[in-house]
ZAMARGU-4260 file (C-alpha; in steps of 0.2 Angstrom, whole numbers, plus 5000, padded with zeros to 4 digits):
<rodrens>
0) 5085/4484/4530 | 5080/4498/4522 | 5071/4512/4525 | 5072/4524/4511 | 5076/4518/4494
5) 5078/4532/4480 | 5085/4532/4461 | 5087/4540/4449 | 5080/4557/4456 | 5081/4573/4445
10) 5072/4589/4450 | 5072/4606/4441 | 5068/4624/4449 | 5068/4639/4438 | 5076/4632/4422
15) 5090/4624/4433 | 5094/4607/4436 | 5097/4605/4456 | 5101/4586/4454 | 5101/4573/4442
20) 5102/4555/4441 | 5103/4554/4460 | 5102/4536/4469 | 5104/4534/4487 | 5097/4521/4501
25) 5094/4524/4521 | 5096/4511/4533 | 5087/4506/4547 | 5095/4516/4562 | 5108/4524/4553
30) 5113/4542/4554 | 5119/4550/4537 | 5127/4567/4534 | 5120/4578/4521 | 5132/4593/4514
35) 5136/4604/4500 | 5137/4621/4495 | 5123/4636/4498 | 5111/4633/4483 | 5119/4616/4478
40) 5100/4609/4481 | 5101/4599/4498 | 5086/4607/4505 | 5075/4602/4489 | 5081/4583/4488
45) 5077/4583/4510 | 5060/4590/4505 | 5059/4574/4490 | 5063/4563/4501 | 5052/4569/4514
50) 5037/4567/4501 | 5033/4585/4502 | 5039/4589/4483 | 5038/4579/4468 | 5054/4574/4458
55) 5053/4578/4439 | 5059/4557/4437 | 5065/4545/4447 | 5056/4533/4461 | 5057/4533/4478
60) 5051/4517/4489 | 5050/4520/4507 | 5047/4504/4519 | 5029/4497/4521 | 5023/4507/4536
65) 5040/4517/4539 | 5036/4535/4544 | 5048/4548/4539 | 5046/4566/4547 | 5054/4581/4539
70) 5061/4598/4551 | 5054/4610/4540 | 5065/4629/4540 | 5049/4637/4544 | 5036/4625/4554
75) 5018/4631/4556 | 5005/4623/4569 | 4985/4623/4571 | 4982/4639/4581 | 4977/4641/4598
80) 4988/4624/4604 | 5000/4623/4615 | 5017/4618/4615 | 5014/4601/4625 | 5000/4598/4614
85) 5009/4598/4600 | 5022/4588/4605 | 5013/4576/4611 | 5000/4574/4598 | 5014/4567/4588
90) 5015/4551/4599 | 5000/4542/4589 | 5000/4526/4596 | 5006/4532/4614 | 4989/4544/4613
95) 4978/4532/4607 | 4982/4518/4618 | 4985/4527/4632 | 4966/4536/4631 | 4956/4518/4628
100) 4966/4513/4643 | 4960/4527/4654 | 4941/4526/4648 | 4942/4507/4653 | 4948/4510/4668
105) 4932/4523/4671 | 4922/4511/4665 | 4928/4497/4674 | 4927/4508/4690 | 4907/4512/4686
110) 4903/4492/4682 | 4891/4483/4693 | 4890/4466/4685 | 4904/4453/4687 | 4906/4447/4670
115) 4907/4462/4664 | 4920/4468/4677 | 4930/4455/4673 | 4927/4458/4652 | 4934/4476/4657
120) 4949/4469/4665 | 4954/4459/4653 | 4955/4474/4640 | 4961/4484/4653 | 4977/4473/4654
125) 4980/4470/4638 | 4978/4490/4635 | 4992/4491/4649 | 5003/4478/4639 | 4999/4487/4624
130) 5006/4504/4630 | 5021/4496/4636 | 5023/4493/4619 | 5023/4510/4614 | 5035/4517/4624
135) 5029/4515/4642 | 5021/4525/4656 | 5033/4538/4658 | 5033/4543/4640 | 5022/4560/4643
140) 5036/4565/4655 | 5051/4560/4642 | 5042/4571/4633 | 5041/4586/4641 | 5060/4584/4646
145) 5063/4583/4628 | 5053/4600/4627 | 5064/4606/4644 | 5082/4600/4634 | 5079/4610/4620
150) 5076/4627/4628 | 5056/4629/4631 | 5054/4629/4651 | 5035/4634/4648 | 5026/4619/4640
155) 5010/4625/4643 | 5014/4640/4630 | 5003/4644/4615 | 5013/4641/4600 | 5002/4658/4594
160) 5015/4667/4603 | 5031/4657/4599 | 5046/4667/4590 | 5052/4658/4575 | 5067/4650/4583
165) 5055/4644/4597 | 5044/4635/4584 | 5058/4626/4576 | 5061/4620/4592 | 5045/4613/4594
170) 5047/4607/4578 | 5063/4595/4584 | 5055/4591/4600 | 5039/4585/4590 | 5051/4572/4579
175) 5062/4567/4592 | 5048/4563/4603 | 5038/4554/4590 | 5055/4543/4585 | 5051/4542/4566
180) 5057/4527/4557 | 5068/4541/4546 | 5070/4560/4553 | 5075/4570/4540 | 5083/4587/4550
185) 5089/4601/4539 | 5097/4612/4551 | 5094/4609/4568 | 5105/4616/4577 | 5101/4634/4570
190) 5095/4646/4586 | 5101/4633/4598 | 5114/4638/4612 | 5130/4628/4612 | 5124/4617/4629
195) 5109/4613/4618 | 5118/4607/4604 | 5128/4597/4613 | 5111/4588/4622 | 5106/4585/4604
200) 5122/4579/4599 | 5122/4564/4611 | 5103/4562/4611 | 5106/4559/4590 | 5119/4550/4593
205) 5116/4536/4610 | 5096/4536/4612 | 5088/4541/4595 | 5083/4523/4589 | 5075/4529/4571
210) 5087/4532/4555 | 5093/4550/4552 | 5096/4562/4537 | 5105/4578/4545 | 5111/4593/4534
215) 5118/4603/4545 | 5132/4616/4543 | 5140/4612/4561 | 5156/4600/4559 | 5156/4595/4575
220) 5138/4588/4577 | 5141/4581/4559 | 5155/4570/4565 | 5147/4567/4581 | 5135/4558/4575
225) 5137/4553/4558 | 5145/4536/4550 | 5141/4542/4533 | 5142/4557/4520 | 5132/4562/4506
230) 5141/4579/4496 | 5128/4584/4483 | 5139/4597/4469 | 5135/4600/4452 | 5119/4589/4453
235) 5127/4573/4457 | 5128/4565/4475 | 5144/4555/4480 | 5144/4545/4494 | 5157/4544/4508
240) 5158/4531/4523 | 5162/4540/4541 | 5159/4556/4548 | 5165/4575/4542 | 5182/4571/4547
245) 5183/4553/4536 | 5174/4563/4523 | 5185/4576/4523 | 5200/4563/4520 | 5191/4554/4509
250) 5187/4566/4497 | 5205/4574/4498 | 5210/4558/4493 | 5199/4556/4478 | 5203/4574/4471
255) 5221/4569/4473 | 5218/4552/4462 | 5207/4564/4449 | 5224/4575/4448 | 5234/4560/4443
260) 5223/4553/4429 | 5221/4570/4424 | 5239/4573/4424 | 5242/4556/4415 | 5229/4559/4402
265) 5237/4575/4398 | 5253/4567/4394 | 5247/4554/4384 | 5238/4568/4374 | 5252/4575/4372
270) 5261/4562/4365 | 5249/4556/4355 | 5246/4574/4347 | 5266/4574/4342 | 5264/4558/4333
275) 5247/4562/4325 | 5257/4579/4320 | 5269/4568/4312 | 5257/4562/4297 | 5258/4544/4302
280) 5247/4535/4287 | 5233/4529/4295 | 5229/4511/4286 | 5236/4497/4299 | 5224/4493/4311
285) 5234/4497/4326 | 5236/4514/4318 | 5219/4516/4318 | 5217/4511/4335 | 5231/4524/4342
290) 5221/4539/4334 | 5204/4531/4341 | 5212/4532/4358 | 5220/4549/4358 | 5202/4556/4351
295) 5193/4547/4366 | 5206/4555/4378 | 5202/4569/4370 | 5183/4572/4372 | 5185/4567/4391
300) 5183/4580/4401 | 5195/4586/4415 | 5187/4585/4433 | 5179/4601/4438 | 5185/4612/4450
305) 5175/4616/4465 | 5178/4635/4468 | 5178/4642/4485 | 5176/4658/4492 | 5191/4669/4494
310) 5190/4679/4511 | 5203/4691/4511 | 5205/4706/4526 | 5217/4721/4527 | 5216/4726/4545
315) 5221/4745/4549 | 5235/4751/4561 | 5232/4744/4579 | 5235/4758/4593 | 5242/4754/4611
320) 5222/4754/4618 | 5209/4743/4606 | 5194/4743/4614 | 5192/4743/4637 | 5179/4737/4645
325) 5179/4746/4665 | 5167/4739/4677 | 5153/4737/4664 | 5136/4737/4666 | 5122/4734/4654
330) 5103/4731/4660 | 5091/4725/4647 | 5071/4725/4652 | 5074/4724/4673 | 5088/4711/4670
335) 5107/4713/4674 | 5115/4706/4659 | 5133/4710/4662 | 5138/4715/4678 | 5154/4724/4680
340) 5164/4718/4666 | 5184/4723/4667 | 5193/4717/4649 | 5209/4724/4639 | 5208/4719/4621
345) 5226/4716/4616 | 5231/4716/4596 | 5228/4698/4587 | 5217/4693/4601 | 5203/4682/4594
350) 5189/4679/4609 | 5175/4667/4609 | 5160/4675/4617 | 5148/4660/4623 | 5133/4655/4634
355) 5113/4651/4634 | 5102/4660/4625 | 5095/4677/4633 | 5111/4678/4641 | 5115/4692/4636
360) 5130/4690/4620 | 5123/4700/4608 | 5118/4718/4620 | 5137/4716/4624 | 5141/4718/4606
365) 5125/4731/4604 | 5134/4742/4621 | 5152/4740/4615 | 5147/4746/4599 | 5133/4762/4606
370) 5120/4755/4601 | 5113/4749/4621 | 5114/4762/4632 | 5127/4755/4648 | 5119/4756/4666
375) 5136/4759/4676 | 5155/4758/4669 | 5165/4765/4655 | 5170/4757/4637 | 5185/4764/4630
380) 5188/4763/4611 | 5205/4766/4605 | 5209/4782/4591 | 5214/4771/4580 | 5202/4755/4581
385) 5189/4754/4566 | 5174/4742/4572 | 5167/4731/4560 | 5150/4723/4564 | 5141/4709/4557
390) 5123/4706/4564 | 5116/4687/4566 | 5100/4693/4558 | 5105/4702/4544 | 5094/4713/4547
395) 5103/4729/4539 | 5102/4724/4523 | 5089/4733/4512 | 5079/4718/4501 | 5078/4730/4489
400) 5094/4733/4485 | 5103/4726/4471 | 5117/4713/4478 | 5130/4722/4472 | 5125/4740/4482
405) 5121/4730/4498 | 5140/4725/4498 | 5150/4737/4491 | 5136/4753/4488 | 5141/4762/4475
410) 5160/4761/4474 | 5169/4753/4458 | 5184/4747/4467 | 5190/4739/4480 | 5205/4741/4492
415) 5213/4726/4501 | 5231/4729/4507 | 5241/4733/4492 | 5229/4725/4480 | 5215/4733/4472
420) 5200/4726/4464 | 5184/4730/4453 | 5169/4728/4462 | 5164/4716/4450 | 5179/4705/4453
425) 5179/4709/4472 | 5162/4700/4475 | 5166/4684/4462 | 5178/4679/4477 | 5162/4677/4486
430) 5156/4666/4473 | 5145/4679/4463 | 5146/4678/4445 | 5144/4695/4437 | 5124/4690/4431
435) 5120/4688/4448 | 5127/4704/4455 | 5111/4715/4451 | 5098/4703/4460 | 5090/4709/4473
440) 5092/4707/4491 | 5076/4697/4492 | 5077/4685/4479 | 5095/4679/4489 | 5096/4664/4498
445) 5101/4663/4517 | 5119/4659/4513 | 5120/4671/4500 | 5115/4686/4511 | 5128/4680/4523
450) 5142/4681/4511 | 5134/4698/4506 | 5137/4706/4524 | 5154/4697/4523 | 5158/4706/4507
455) 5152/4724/4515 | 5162/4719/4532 | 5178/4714/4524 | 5180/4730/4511 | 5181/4742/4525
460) 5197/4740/4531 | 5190/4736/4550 | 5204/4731/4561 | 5191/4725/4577 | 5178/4715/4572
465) 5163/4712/4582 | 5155/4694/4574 | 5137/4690/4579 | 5135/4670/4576 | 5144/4672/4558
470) 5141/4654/4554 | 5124/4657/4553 | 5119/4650/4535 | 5136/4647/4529 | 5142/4630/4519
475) 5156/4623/4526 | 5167/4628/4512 | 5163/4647/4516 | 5166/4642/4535 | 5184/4636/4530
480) 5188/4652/4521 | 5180/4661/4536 | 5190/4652/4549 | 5206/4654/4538 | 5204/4673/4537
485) 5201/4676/4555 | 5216/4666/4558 | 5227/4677/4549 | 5219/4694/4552 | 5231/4706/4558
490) 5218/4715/4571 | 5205/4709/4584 | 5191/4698/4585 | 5175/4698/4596 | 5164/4681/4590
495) 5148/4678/4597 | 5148/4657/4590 | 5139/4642/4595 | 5152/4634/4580 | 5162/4624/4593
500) 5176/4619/4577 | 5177/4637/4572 | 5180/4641/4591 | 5194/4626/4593 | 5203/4633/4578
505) 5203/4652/4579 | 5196/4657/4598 | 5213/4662/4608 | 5203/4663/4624 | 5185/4662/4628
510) 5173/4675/4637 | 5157/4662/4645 | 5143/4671/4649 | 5137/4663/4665 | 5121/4671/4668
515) 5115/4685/4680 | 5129/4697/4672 | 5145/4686/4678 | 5155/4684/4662 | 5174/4675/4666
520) 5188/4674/4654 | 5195/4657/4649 | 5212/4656/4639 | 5211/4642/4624 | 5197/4636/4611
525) 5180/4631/4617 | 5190/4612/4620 | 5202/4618/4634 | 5187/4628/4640 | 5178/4613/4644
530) 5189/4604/4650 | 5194/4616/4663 | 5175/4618/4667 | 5173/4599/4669 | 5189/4597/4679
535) 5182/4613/4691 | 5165/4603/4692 | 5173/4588/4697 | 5184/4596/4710 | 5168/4605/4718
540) 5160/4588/4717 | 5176/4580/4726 | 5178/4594/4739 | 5156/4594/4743 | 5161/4575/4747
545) 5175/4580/4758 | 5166/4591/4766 | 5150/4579/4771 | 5162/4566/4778 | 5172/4580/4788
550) 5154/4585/4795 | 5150/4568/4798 | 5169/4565/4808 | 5163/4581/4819 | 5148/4576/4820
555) 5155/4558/4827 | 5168/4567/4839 | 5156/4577/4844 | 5145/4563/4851 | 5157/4555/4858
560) 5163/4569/4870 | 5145/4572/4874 | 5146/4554/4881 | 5164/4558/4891 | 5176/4552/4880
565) 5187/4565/4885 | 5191/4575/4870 | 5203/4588/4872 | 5200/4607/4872 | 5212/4614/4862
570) 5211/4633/4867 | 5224/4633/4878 | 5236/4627/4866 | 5253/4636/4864 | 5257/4641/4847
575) 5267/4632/4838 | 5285/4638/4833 | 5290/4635/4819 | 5305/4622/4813 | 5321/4623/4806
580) 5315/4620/4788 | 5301/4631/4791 | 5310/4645/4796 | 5325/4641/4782 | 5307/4644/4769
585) 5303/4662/4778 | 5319/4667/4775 | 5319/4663/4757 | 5300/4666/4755 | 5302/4684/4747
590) 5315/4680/4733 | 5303/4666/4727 | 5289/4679/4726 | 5300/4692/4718 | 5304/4679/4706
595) 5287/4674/4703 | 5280/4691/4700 | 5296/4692/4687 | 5289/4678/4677 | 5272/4685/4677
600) 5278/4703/4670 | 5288/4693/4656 | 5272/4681/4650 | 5262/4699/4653 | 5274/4710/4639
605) 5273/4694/4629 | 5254/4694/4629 | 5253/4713/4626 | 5265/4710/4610 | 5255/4709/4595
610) 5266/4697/4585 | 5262/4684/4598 | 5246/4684/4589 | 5251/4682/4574 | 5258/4663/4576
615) 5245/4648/4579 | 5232/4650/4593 | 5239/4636/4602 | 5257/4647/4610 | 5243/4659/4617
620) 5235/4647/4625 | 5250/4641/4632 | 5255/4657/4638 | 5240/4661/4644 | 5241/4646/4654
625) 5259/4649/4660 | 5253/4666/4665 | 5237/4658/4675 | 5250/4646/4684 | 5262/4660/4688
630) 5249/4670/4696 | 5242/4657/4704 | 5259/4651/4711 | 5262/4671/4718 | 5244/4670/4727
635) 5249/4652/4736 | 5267/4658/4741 | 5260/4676/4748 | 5246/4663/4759 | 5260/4654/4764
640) 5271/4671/4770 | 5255/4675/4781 | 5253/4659/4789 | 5272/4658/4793 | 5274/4675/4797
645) 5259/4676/4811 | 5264/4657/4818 | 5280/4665/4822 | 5273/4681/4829 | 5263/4672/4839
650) 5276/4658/4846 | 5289/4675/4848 | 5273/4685/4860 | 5269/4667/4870 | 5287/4664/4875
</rodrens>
């Protein structure tokens, strides 16, 4: 059944035609992906749909009684409430039922007469019945865990003194409290930390019952959640079936049929131009039909071409140090948030920096590049490592410069690698046509800023860079473009991200920031990462369990020699020699190690070799992982030296 019915929809801003001619229908429950490009109009046809902006034609019929809620960029509440108020307030029915059934149960608890007792119970129960209905009694505390889940541990909060990010938090919490019939969410995972996302991810996906609208630049959640696609480009809207991934093939697939008929029809043009060159005299009726064919061929259009973004990076010389990290410390308002940080940067290596919010990623960036004074340590910067930095807030660019002096200033070409460029035709690879190179700052969109600092970033010729949440505001074509470059750039990468496929695909290791200043270093992409985190989790779980039964064996043993069962002292025991095989493994214990710490040199020069890097992320992880087991393998067999080594001094000084 439907809950959203739209057709036809055209909508102009500014003398440009966002859409036109757009149809599309919601479902009951179902969870639709919304993408395009940075100004391709997605944000405006939410807003339409939402009800909040008029289309210049088309109808849209929503469902008799459905409610549709709409995740604004920029949420604003009445002032003076607080955060669970406004969450709560959203649960009209909840409220309302919930406060007639408290003032009959006041009023039920001050009657004296019995008919009236018994009048007062009867509305009381079917009050009770009623807010079973909507939701339950537990509802108030789902949603406050709602609040809790998506980063706001204080719901007693004003929402006077929220930061925009905590707002539209609040904002999300509000909508997936109330369960709309249809949430329209543009963007919600912006300013959530990656453990957030993925609570969101799962909520959207298993226990959201109302239908869903997402635009959303993060891949992952998009194919989380999805089972279908809408692309708005060039004002029209195609429609996919599956997540980002089916999307992906799908469209891939229909680009490469629109080559073929385009290849086809070219042909047949040209054929039929050679015989229309030839003079044929026109007069039979199949004649005439062969010229009215190739004319129709001729007036179709040939499919447009999408145009992406063209990232391209010439990193500088590498020296033998990059940028060393030396028992770092770095306090920030009373709070430790990295506490004695030992890293080696090697050339190509491409870490993911990630954990909560507040944790502390960002001052790391700020204290490695000077900017945040360290409390304890040293940071060593190569001589020949160039810094690039690009700052999640954009927040050095001047809105009153012109586009083109925010990314390039005031130079006329541009050198990447052996190629040079005008600045005009270095910022069309970043999809600015020449008459939009002289707006300013402050009339660009989000996206468009982002592809700004990108421009300034990659026309310096950095060979580390230091990326602060660079998805932030990107389409998913930029991100592509973004991913390929960082891929093949020939320096080193630091990348603050909460973009899990952009850590899978270009992360060699990954830096979690666990809190209270511990920071440990993962090899792989943010999947491996996981994984080894769960499997850790698991094992702690596993040995916990161990250890309760163990107590509760002692505990048992214990009892029972209380009771003179007889258990043995074993104080007195001789040490135990040790046996053949035993002895025959102390013998040869010491070539095994030698060997071992061998291996672990090799898989050390290989990781220090910066053409290691310059091959798929995946050999590093597998080195990195090689190297973890080899060291891991030197530490058990060095355990097992000792323990063989004082069994036999000890059996040698008892006989």
């Amino acid at each position: 059944m439907p809950v959203l019915d739209a057709t036809g929809l055209r909508r102009l801003v500014a003398a440009r035609t966002l859409f036109d001619g757009v149809s599309l229908t919601i479902r009951r429950g179902e969870k639709v992906g919304l993408v395009g490009r940075n100004g391709s109009g997605k944000s405006t046809l939410a807003r339409v749909l939402a009800g909040l902006e008029e289309p210049d034609e088309g109808q849209i019929a929503r469902r008799r009684g459905a409610r549709v809620e709409y995740l604004a960029q920029e949420p604003r509440f009445p002032a003076g409430r607080s955060v669970r108020d406004v969450v709560l307030e959203s649960l009209t029915a909840w409220n309302e039922t919930r406060t007639r059934y408290d003032a009959l149960t006041d009023a039920l608890a001050q009657a004296t007469d019995a008919s009236e007792q018994a009048r007062l119970a009867r509305e009381q129960a079917e009050a009770a019945e009623a807010l079973e209905r909507a939701g339950g009694w537990d509802r108030g505390h789902e949603a406050e865990a709602i609040v809790g889940h998506l980063g706001i541990a204080d719901a007693s909060r004003s929402v006077d003194a929220l930061s925009g990010g905590e707002a539209r938090r609040v904002a999300l919490a509000r909508i997936l409290v109330a369960e709309p019939d249809l949430a329209i969410l543009d963007e919600p995972t912006n300013h959530l930390d990656l453990d957030t996302i993925e609570w969101l991810e799962t909520h959207l996906r298993d226990r959201f019952p109302g239908a869903v609208l997402l635009i959303s630049h993060d891949r992952r959640v998009l194919d989380a959640v999805t089972t279908r696609t809408l692309e708005l480009h060039d004002g029209r809207l195609d429609d996919y079936d599956g997540g980002y991934v089916r999307y992906l093939e799908a469209k891939a697939e229909r680009e490469a049929h629109a080559d073929r008929v385009e290849r086809n029809r070219q042909n047949f043009l040209r054929r039929e131009l050679d015989w229309l060159r030839r003079q044929p005299k026109a007069r039979g009726t199949k004649q005439k039909a062969r010229i009215a064919r190739a004319e129709a061929a001729l007036d179709q259009q040939a499919p447009r071409r999408e145009e992406t973004a063209r990232l391209e990076a010439h990193a500088a010389r590498l020296g033998k140090t990059i940028l060393e990290t030396r028992g770092l410390v770095v306090e920030r308002d009373g709070r430790t948030l990295v506490a004695g940080l030992d890293l080696a940067l090697r050339p190509g290596e491409r870490i993911g920096i990630v954990g909560p919010n507040g944790v502390g990623k960002t001052s790391l960036l700020l204290a490695l590049l000077g900017r945040l004074p360290v409390s304890a340590g040293e940071i060593v910067v190569g001589s020949n490592t160039k810094i690039g930095y690009l700052d999640q807030l954009r927040s050095d660019l001047d809105p009153k410069a012109s586009l083109r002096e925010a990314a390039v200033g005031d130079a006329s070409e541009i050198r990447i690698g052996e190629e040079t460029l005008s600045a005009g035709s270095y910022l069309e690879r970043f999809l600015f046509e020449r008459d939009r190179q002289r707006l300013p700052v402050a009339e660009l969109s989000g996206g468009e800023r982002a592809r700004v600092c990108l421009a300034r970033l990659l026309s310096q010729g950095c060979n580390l860079l230091l990326l602060d949440e660079p998805t932030n505001d990107l389409d998913v074509d930029t991100l592509a473009a973004l991913e390929a470059l960082l891929v093949d750039f020939g320096g080193s990468v630091l990348v603050v991200s909460h973009d899990r496929w952009l850590l899978d695909r270009v992360a060699t290791s990954i830096l979690a920031c666990e809190g209270e200043g511990r920071m440990t270093l993962h090899a792989g992409g943010w999947s491996e990462y996981r994984e080894r985190v769960a499997a850790g989790e698991a094992a702690l779980r596993d040995e916990r369990s161990t250890a309760r039964s163990s107590s509760k064996s002692a505990g048992a043993e214990g009892a029972g020699a209380m009771a003179g069962e007889g258990a043995e002292s074993r104080a007195g025991e001789k040490p135990r020699k040790l046996s053949h095989a035993e002895r025959r493994e102390l013998d040869g214990i010491f070539d095994a190690i030698a060997a071992t710490e061998a291996e672990i040199e090799g898989l050390q020069t290989r990781l220090a070799d910066p053409e290691t890097y310059r091959g798929e992320a995946d050999a590093v992880v597998r080195l990195r992982e090689a190297l973890a087991a080899a060291e891991a393998e030197q530490a058990r067999l060095t355990a097992r030296w000792e323990e063989l080594e004082a069994r036999d001094a000890a059996s040698r000084a008892a006989s």
